[in-house]
C-alpha positions in Angstrom: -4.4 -268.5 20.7 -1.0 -268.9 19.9 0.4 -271.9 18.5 2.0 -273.2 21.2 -1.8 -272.8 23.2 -0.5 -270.0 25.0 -3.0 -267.3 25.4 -1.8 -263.5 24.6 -3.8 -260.6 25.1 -3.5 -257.0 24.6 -5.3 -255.8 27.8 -5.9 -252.2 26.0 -7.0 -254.0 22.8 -9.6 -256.2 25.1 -10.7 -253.1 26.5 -11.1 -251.1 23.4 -13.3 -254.1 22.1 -15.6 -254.1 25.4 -16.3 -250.2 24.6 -17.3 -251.1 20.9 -19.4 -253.9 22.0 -21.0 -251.7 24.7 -21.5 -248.9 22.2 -22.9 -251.0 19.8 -25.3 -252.7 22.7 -26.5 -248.5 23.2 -27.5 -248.4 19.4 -29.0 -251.8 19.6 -31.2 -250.7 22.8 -32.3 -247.8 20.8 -33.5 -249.8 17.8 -35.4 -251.6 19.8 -37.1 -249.4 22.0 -38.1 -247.8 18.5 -39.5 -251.1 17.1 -41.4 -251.9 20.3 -42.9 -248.1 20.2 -44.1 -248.3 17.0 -45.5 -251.6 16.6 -46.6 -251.6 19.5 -50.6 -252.1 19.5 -53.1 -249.6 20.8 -56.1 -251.1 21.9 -57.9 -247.8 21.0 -57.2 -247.4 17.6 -57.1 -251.2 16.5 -55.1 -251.4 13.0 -57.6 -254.3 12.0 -61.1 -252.7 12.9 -63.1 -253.6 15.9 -65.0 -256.6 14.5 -64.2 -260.4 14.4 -61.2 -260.9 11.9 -59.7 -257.9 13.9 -60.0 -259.7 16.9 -58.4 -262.6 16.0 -55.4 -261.0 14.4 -55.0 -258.9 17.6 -55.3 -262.3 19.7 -52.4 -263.7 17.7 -50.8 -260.0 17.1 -49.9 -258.8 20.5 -49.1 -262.4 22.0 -46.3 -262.8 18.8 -45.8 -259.1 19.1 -45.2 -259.1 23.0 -42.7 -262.2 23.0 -40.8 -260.8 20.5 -40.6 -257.6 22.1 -39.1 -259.0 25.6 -36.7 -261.8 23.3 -34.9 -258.0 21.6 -35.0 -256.7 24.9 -33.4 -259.1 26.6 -30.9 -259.4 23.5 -30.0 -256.0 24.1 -29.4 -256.3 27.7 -27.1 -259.3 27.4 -25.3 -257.6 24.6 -25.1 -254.4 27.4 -23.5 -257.1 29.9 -21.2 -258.4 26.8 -19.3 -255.3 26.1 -18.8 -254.6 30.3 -17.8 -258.3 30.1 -15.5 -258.1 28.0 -14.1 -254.2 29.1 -13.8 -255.9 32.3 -11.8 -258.5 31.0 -9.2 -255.8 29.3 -9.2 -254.2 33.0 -8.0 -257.6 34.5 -5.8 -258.9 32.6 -3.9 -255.6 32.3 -3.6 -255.7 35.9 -2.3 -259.1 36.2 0.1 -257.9 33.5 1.2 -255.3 35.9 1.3 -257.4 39.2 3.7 -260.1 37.3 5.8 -257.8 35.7 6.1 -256.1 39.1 6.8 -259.5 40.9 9.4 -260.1 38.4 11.5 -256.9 38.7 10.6 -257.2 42.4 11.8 -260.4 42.6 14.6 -260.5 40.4 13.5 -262.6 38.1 13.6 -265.5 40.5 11.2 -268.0 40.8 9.4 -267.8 43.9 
């Protein structure tokens, strides 16, 4: 924001940041499909043996374990959304640039 509280943007700059953010939001996805894969628990081969203390860190593992997993995944989805968002955002506002400039020259610079 300006000081005046006009808003400026650079429509290409707005875009370029929506590509980063989206690129990002791809390395984030694979991070977490890498943490849920290896941690996730395999009921066939329990980390904590098969007897009672096993089966009640598994009770409170894969509950924790399974509500974390969906929270990243969800993160990474909205931060997916974020960088179209915000690409998309570049994409209109450069062509609202172009549609006023064009009813300026069209119009002469008059108000209308």
């Amino acid at each position: 924001m300006a000081e005046d509280d006009t808003f400026a943007a650079i429509p290409r700059g707005v875009q370029q940041g929506g590509d980063f953010t989206y690129q990002i939001s791809r390395r984030l996805a694979e991070a977490v499909q890498r943490f849920v894969t290896e941690t996730s628990y395999d009921p066939q081969d329990p980390p904590w043996g098969d007897g009672a203390i096993g089966k009640a860190f598994e009770n409170i593992y894969t509950g924790a374990h399974g509500e974390l997993a969906k929270g990243a995944e969800a993160l990474s989805a909205g931060f997916t959304k974020l960088g179209e968002y915000i690409f998309d955002a570049g994409t209109n506002f450069e062509k609202t640039q172009e549609d006023n400039v064009n009813t300026i020259r069209t119009q002469g610079g008059r108000r209308v």
